[in-house]
C-alpha positions as CSV (number, residue, x, y, z in Angstrom):
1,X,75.1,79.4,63.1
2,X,73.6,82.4,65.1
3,X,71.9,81.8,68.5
4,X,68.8,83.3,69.9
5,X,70.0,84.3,73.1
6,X,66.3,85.0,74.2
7,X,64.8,81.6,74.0
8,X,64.6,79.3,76.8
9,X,67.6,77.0,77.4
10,X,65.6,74.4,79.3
11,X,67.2,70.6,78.8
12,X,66.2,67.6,80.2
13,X,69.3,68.2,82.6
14,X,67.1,71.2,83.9
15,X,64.4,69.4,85.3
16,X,65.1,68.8,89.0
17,X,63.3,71.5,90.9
18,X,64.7,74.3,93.1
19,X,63.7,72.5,96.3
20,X,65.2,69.1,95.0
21,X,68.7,70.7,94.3
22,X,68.7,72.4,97.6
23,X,68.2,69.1,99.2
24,X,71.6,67.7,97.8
25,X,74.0,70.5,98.6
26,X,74.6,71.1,102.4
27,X,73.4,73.8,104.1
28,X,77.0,76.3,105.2
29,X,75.2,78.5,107.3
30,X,73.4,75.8,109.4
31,X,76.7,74.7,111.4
32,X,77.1,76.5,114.8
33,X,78.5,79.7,114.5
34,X,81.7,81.0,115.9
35,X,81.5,83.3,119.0
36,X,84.8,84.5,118.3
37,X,86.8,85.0,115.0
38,X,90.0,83.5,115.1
39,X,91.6,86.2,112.8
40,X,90.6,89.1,115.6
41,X,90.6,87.4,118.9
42,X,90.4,90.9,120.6
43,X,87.2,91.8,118.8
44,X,87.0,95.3,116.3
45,X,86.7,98.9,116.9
46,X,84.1,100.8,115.6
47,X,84.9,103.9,113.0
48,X,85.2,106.9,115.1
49,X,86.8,105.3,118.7
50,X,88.6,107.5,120.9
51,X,92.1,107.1,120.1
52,X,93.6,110.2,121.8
53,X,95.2,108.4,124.5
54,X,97.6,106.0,121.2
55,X,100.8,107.6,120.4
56,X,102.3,106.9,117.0
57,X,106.0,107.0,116.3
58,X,106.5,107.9,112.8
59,X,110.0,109.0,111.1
60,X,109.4,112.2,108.7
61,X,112.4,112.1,106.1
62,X,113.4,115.1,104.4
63,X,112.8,115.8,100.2
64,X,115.9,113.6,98.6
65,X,117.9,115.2,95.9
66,X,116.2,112.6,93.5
67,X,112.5,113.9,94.6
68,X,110.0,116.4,94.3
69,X,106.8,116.8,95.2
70,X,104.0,117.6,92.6
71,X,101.8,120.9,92.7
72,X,98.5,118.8,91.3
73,X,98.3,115.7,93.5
74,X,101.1,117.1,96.3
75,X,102.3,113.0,96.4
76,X,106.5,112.9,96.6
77,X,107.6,111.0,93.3
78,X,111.2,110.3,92.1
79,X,112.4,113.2,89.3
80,X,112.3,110.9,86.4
81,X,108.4,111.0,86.4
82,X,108.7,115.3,85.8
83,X,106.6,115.9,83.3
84,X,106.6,119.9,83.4
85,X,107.7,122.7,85.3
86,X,105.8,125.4,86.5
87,X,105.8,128.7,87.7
88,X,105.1,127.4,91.2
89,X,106.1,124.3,91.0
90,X,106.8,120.6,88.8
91,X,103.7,118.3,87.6
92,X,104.0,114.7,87.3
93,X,103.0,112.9,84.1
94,X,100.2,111.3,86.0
95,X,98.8,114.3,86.3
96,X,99.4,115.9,83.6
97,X,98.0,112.9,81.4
């Protein structure tokens, strides 16, 4: 049986108006609001915040025997995703694909 997508789908379950189904579902947004949100007590930064006065410890390992890092994207991925050598360097097969 086809179906005419384009006529009007109107049932007699339809017939409550836009005002009356607003009535029976509770309004979210008219509870008080919270001053502060409990997943960020200490508030957010805004993009660009001087962070010159943070240090960051972070541990640089050196290239593994098993490694090598591709000449297309430059990520560090294990040797068994090689897909081709080049003269300056291997290509991984995501990059290659």
């Amino acid at each position: 049986m086809a179906t005419d997508y384009d006529a009007p789908r109107k049932t007699e379950d339809d017939s409550e108006s836009i005002e009356a189904l607003k009535e029976r579902v509770p309004d979210k947004l008219s509870g008080a609001v919270d001053v502060e949100d409990a997943d960020n007590p200490s508030g957010f930064e805004l993009p660009g915040a001087d962070l010159s006065d943070l240090e960051l410890d972070v541990v640089v390992l050196p290239p593994q025997e098993d490694e090598f890092t591709c000449v297309e994207c430059f990520l560090v991925k294990h040797r068994t995703q090689i897909d081709h050598d080049t003269a300056i360097g291997a290509v991984c097969i995501e990059c290659a694909a």
